[in-house]
C-alpha distance (Angstrom), angle and dihedral (degrees) to the residues before:
residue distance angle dihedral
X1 . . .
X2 4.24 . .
X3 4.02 86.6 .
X4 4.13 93.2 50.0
X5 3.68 88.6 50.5
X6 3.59 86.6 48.5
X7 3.66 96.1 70.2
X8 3.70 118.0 64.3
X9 3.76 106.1 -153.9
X10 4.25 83.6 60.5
X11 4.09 82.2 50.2
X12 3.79 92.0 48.0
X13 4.28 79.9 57.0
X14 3.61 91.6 43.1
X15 4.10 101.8 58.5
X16 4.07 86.6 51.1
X17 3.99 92.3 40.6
X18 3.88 99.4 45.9
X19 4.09 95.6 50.5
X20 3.45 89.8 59.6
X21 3.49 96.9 43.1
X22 3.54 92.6 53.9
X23 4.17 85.8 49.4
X24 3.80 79.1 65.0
X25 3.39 98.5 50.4
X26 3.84 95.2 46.1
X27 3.52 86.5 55.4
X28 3.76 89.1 58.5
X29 3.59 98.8 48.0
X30 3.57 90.0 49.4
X31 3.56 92.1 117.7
X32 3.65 97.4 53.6
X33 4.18 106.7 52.1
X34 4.00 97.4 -164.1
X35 3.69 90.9 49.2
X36 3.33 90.6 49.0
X37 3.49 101.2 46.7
X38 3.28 95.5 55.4
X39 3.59 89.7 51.2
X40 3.54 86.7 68.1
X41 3.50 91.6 38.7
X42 3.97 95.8 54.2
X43 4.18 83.5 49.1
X44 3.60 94.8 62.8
X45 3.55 98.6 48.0
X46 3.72 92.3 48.4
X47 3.68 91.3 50.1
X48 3.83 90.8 49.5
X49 4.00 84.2 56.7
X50 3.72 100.1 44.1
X51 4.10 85.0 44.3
X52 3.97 86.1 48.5
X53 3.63 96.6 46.5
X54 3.86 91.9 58.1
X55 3.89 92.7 40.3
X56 4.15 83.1 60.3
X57 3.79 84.6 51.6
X58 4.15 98.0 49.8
X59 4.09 83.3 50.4
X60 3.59 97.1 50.3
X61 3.98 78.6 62.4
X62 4.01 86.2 -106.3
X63 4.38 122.9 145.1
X64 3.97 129.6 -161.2
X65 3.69 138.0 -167.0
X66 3.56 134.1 -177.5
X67 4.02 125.3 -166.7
X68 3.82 113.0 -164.8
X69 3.86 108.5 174.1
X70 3.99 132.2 -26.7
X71 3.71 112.0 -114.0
X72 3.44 92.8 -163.6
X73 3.90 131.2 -14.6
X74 3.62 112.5 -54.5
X75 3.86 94.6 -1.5
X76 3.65 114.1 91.8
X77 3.67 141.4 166.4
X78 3.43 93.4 -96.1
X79 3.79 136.7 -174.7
X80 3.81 137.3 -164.8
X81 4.02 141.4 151.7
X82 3.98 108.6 -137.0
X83 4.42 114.1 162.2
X84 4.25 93.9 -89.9
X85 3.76 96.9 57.1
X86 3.47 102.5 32.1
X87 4.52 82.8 50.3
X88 4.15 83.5 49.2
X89 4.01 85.2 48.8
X90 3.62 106.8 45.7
X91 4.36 79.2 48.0
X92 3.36 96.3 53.0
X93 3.82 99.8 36.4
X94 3.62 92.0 60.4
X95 4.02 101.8 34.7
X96 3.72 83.0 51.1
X97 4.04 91.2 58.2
X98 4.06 96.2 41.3
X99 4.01 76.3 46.3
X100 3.23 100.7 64.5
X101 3.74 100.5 36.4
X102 3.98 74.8 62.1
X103 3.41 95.3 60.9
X104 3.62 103.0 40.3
X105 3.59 81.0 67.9
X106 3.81 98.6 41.8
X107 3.80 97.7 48.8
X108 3.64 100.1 46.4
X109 4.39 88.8 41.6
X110 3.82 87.0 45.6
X111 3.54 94.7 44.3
X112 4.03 97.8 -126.4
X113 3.63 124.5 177.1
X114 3.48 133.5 -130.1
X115 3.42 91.1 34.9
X116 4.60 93.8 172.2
X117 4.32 86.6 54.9
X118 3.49 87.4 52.7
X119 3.84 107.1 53.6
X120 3.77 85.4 31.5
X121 3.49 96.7 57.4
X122 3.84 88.0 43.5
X123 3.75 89.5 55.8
X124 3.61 92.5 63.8
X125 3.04 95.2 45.0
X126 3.43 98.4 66.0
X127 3.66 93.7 44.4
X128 4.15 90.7 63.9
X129 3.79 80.9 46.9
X130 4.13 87.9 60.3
X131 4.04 84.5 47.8
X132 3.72 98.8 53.8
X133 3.62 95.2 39.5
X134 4.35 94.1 56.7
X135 4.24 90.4 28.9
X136 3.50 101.3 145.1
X137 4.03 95.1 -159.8
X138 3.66 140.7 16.1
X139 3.58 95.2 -101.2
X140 4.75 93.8 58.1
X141 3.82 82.1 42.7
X142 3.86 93.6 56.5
X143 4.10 92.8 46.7
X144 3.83 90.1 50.1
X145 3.89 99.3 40.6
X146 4.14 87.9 52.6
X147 3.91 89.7 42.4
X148 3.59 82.8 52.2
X149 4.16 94.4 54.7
X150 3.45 86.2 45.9
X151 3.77 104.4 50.8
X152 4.23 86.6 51.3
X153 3.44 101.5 47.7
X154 3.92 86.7 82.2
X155 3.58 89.6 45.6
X156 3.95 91.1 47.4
X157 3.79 89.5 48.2
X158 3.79 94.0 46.3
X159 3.75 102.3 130.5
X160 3.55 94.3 54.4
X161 4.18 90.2 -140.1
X162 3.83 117.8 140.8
X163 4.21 83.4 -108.4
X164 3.58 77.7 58.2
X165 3.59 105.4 54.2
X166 3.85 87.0 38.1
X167 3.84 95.7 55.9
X168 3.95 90.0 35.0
X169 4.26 94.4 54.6
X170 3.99 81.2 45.4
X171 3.51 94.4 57.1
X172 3.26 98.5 45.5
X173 3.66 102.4 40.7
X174 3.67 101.0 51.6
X175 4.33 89.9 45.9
X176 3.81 91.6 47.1
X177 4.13 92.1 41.7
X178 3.89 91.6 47.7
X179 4.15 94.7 36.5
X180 4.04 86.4 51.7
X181 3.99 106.6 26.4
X182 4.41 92.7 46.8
X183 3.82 105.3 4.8
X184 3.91 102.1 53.2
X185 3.79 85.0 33.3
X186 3.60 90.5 57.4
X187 4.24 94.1 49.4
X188 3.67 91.3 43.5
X189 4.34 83.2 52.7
X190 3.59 90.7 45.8
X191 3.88 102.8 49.1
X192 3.85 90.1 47.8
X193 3.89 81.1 56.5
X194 3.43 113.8 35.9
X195 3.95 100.2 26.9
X196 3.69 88.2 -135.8
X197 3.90 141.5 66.6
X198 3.51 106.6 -161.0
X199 3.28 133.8 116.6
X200 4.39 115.8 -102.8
X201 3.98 121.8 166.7
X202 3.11 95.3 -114.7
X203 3.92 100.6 41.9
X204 3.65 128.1 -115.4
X205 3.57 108.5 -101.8
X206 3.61 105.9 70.9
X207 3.69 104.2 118.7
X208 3.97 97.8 12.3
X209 3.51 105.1 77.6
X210 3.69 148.9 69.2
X211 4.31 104.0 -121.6
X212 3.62 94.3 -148.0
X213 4.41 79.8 64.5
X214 4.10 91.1 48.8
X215 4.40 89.9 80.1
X216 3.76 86.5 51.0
X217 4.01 102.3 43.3
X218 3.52 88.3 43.7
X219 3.75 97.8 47.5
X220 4.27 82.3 55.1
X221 4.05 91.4 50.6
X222 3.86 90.6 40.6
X223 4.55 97.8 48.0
X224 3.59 87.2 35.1
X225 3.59 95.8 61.1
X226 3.48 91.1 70.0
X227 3.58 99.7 168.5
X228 3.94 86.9 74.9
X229 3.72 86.4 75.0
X230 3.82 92.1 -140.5
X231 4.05 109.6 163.2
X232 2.63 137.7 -47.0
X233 3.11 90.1 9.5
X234 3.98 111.9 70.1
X235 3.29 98.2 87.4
X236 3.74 92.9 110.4
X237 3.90 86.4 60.9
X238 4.35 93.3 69.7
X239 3.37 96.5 37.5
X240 3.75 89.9 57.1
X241 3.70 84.5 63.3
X242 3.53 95.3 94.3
X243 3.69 91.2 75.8
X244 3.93 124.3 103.7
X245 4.00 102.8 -85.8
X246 3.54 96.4 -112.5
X247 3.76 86.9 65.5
X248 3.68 89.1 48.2
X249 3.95 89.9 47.8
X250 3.93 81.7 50.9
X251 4.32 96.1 47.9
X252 4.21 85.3 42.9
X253 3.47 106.8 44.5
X254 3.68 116.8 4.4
X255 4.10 109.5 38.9
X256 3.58 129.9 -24.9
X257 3.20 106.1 57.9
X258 4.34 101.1 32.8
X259 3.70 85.6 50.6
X260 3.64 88.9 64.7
X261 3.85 94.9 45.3
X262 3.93 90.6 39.2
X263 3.88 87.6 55.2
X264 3.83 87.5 45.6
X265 3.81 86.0 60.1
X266 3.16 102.4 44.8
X267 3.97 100.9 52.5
X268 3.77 86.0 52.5
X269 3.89 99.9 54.9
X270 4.18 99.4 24.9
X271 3.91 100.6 31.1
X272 3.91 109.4 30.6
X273 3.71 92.8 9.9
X274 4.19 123.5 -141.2
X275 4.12 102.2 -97.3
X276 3.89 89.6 43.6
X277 3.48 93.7 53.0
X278 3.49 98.3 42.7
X279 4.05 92.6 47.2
X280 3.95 84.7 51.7
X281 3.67 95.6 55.5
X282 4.21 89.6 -143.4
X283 4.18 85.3 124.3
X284 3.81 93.4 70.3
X285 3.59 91.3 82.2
X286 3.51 103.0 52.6
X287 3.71 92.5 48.9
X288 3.15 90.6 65.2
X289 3.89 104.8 42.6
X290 4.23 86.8 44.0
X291 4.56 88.8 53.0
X292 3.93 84.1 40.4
X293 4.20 85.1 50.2
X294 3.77 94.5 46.0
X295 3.94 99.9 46.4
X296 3.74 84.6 42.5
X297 3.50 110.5 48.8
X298 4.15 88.3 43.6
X299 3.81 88.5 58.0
X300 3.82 92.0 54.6
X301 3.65 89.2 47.0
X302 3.76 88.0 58.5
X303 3.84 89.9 65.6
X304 3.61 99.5 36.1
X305 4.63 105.1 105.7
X306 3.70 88.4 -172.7
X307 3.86 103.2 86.2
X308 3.81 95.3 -153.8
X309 3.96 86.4 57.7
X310 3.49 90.6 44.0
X311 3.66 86.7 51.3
X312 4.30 93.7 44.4
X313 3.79 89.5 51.0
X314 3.85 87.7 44.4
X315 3.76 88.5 58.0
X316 3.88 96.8 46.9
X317 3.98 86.7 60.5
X318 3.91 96.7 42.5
X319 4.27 88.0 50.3
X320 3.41 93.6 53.9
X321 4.27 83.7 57.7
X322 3.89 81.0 70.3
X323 3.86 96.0 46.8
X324 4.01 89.3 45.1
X325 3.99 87.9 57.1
X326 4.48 88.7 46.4
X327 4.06 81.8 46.5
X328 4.44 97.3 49.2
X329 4.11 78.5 62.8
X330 3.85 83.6 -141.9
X331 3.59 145.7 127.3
X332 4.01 94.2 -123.4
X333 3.47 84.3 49.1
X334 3.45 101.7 50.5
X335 3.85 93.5 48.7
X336 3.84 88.7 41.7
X337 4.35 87.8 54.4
X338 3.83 87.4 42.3
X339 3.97 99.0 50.6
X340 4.19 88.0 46.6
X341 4.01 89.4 61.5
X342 3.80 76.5 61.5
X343 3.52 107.5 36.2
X344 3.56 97.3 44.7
X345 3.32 95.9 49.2
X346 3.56 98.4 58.0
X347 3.19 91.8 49.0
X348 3.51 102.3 40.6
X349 3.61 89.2 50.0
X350 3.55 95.1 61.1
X351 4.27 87.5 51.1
X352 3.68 95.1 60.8
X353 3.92 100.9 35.7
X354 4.48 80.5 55.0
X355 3.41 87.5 48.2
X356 3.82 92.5 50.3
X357 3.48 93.0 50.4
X358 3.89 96.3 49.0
X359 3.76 83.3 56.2
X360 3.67 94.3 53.1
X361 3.83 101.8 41.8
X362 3.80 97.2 36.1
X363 3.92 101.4 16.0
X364 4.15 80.4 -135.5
X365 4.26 114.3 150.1
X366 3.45 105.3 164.2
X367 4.31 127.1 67.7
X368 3.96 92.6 -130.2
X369 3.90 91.7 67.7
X370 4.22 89.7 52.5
X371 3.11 96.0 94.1
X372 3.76 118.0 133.1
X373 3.71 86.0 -18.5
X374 4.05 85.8 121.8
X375 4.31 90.7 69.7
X376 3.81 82.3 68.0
X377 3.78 108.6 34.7
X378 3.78 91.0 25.4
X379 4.08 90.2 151.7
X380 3.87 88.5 50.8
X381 3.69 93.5 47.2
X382 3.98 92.8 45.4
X383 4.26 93.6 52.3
X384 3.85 88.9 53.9
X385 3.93 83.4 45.4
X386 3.44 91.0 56.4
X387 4.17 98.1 31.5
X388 4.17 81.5 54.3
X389 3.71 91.6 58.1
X390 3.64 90.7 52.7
X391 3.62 97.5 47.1
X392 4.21 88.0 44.1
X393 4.02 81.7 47.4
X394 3.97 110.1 -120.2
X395 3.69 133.2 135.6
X396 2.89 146.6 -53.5
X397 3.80 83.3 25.4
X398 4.27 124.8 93.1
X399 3.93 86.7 -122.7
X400 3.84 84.4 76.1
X401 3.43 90.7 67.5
X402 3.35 105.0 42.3
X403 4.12 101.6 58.6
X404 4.10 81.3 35.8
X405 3.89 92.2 68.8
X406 3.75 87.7 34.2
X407 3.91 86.3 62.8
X408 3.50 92.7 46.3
X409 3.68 87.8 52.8
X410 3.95 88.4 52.2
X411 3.66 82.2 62.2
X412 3.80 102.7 41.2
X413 4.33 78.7 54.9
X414 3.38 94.9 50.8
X415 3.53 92.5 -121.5
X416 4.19 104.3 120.2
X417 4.08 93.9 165.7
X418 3.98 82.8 66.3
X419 3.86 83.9 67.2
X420 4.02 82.5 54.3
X421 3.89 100.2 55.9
X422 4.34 83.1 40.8
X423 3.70 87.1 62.5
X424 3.64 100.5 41.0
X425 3.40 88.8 46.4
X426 3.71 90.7 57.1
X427 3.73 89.9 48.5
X428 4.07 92.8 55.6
X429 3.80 83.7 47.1
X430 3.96 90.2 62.4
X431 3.87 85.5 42.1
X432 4.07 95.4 60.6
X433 3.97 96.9 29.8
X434 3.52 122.2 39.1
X435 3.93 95.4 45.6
X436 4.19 79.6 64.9
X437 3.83 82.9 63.2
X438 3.64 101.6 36.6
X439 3.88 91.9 47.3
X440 3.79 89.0 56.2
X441 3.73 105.9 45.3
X442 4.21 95.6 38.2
X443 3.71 110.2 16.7
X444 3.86 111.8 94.2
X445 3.83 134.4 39.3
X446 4.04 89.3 -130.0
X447 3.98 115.8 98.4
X448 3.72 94.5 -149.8
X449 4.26 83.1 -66.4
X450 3.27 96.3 -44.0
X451 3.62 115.0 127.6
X452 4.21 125.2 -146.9
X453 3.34 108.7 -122.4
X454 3.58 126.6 -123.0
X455 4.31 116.8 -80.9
X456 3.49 108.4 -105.9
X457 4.25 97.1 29.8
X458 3.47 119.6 126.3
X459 3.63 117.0 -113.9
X460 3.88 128.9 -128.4
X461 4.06 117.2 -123.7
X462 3.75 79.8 -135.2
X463 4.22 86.0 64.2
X464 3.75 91.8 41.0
X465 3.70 94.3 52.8
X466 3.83 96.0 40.2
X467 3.63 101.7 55.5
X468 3.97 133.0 170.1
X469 3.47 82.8 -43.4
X470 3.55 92.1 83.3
X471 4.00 87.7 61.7
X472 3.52 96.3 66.1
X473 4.05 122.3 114.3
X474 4.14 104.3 157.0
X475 3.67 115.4 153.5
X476 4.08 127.1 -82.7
X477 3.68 106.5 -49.0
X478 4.04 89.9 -107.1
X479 3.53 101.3 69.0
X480 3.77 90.8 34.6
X481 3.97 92.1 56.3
X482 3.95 95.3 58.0
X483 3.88 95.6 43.7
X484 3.80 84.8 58.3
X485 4.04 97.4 45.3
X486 4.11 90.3 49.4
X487 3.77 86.9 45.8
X488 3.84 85.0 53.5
X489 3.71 89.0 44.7
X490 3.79 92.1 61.5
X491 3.69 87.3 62.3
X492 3.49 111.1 41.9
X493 4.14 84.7 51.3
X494 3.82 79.8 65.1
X495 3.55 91.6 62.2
X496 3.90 96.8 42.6
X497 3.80 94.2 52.5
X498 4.15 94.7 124.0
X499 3.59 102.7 52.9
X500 3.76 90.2 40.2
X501 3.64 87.0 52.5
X502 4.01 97.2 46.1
X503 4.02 87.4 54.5
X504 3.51 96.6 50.1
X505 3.92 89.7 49.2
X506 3.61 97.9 50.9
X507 4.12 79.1 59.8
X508 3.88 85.2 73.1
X509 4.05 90.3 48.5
X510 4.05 118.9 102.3
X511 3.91 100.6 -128.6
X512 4.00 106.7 -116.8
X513 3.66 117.7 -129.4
X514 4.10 113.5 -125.7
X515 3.42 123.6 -78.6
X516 4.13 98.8 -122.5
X517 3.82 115.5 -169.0
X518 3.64 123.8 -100.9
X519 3.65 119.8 -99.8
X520 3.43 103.3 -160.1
X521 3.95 99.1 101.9
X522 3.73 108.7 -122.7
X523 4.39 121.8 -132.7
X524 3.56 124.2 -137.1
């Protein structure tokens, strides 16, 4: 066992095998929920250490591949650890375990059913997460990003309510019709060009194809990958609202969603490559349509009552941060798109689980009936305090950093009024997030029922000793605990900004060959 877990390609295997093993395995401890919780529990924490083990490896300077069968001549099902995906795993792998510690403790305080589909279905979820994160071509990152859709859309539908179905055949509809109509399209386009699908720093179409078809290939790659949400179309991204909040936790911060702006990424830097598509001039386009996307989508979320749509729209506009980075064509840029997959997560992470447990200890939806609800969940309200300043971008969160290199890369483009729609962006971000916080630690007169009493009256010991503790309602302790560790998260990224940073640049560097020693024997 110690040897096979000594060689990394086996361990790439292993973090795509093991999820769905354990889907099997919550499936038979259906009948027994503690068992089968910790099933699912056990799963993430082994997947964390497999996804560790090969992190260790990529920053001893090591590389992996695995080949498991050729689909059709030159295009096989392909596997490979380079610094983006194995960043997008080591996120995902551990947001999916604080994740589902979340929703152990939402579904059984919400009273949910069908508790074993759930956790199932989340299980392989995460295990097409694994596969798009070490894809080793366009053609394994397809398969895994449409096993992906597929293994949500039960989770998205959950509820089983016509709102349900509704939102659950729009979700799927407009990922499959974009994934098959521009993203196959755009493979198909680029292995008649290039003779190859894999991914090469540099990309793979320097040399092979006419500029003037770049705008149009890349408009394919970019609309296809619908899970980016770019507009208009992210409408798939609301209507998946209507599923339990873990789930939208999971589509936010963990999968869904970050596999589409992971797979933006990586088509930029490994398939058309970032000097190519700079020298072309096809990015100029999508700059524009992903700044239009993020000052739009925040300005809907400022009219949006229902916090979870606030919250959807809110993501649309922080995505398109990522795509803006692909778009400058730039180094800053690049690392500035890559650290948001991080950033945002975190924080967004922590936004969702709060708004999960408002739901459950308050059954409350909408912002208008916040008020003074933060006197009784006050460690609920402060982690989305904290997760909003990350997703606005202050200090001391790791959302600071992330829109701060995407400025610089604004510069390093050439493009300064980029820098402009970052900062009004930022300020529409305060306008739609920390009101939610406000509203629920000053708004009101109540104290959670409590009334002041009268100046002058004598107070009991019994009050004195009791406190504003007494006040508190939040939500069952395990989905309070992981809302408060994210929230932490966003601020100890803060502090671990430069060796983030020198990872995600060494993404960007070609990986020398070794230096072997001459063998030509030298004379004196």
């Amino acid at each position: 066992m110690s040897g096979i877990l000594q060689d990394p390609g086996t361990i790439i295997l292993l973090t795509m095998i093991l999820p769905t093993i354990g889907a099997v395995l919550i499936g038979l401890t259906g009948k027994w929920p503690n068992l089968r919780e910790a099933v699912s529990l056990l799963t993430g924490v082994v997947l964390i250490g497999l996804v560790l083990t090969l992190l260790q490896h990529v920053l001893n300077g090591g590389e992996a591949s695995i080949e498991l069968l050729d689909v059709m001549p030159g295009i096989p099902l392909a596997f490979e650890i380079e610094r983006l995906g194995m960043m997008f795993a080591v996120v995902a792998s551990v947001l999916w375990t604080v994740n589902t510690v979340y929703g152990i403790g939402y579904m059984r305080g919400n009273n949910e059913d069908n508790h074993t589909r759930f956790f199932a279905c989340f299980a392989v979820a995460i295990g097409s997460t694994m596969g798009i994160a070490f894809a080793g071509n366009v053609f394994t990152l397809f398969v895994f990003y449409e096993i992906l859709t597929l293994s949500t859309y039960p989770l998205v539908t959950h509820k089983g309510t016509p709102e349900a179905q509704a939102g659950g055949r729009r979700y799927l509809g407009l990922l499959m019709g974009t994934s098959i109509g521009f993203f196959l399209v755009a493979i198909i386009w680029t292995w008649a060009i290039a003779g190859t699908l894999d991914f090469e720093l540099g990309g793979i179409l320097a040399g092979s194809v006419d500029e003037g078809i770049v705008p149009i290939l890349l408009a394919l790659y970019m609309f296809g990958i619908g899970k980016a949400a770019l507009m208009p179309f992210h409408f798939w991204l609301p209507a998946a609202m209507v599923a339990p909040t873990p789930v939208s936790a999971f589509l936010h911060a963990v999968a869904v969603v970050k596999a589409g702006v992971f797979s933006v990424l990586k088509v930029v830097v490994y398939v058309f490559g970032v000097d190519f598509l700079a020298g072309t001039g096809a990015n100029i386009w999508l700059i524009w349509v992903a700044s239009a996307t993020i000052l739009l989508a925040s300005i809907v979320a400022m009219t949006k009552d229902n916090l979870k749509a606030r919250l959807a729209y809110s993501t649309v506009g922080q995505l398109a941060y990522v795509v803006l980075g692909a778009a400058m064509a730039t180094s800053l840029g690049i690392v500035g798109g890559a650290m948001q997959i991080a950033m945002h997560a975190m924080g967004k992470i922590t936004l969702f689980m709060c708004a999960g447990a408002i739901y459950v200890a308050a059954h409350k939806t909408l912002v208008s009936e916040l008020d003074g609800l933060g006197r009784k969940m006050p460690f609920t309200f402060a982690a989305f305090f904290i997760g909003s300043l990350s997703i606005i971008g202050l200090p001391p969160t790791g959302g600071a950093w992330s829109k701060w290199f995407l400025m610089q890369g604004s510069v390093e483009a050439g493009d300064i009024i980029l820098i402009f729609v970052l900062m009004l962006s930022s300020v529409l971000n305060v306008a739609y997030l920390i009101p939610i916080a406000i509203r629920g630690f000053f708004a009101g007169t109540e104290f959670a029922g409590a009334q002041p009493a009268p100046v002058g009256a004598a107070v009991s010991p019994d009050a004195k000793t009791g406190g504003w503790w007494q006040n508190i309602e939040e939500a069952p302790i395990l989905c309070v605990i992981p809302l408060c560790l994210t929230a932490l998260g966003c601020i100890v990224l803060f502090f671990f900004v430069d060796p983030i940073a020198a990872y995600l640049n060494e993404m960007l560097v070609p990986v020398e060959a070794p230096v072997l020693p001459d063998p030509t024997p030298t004379t004196e």
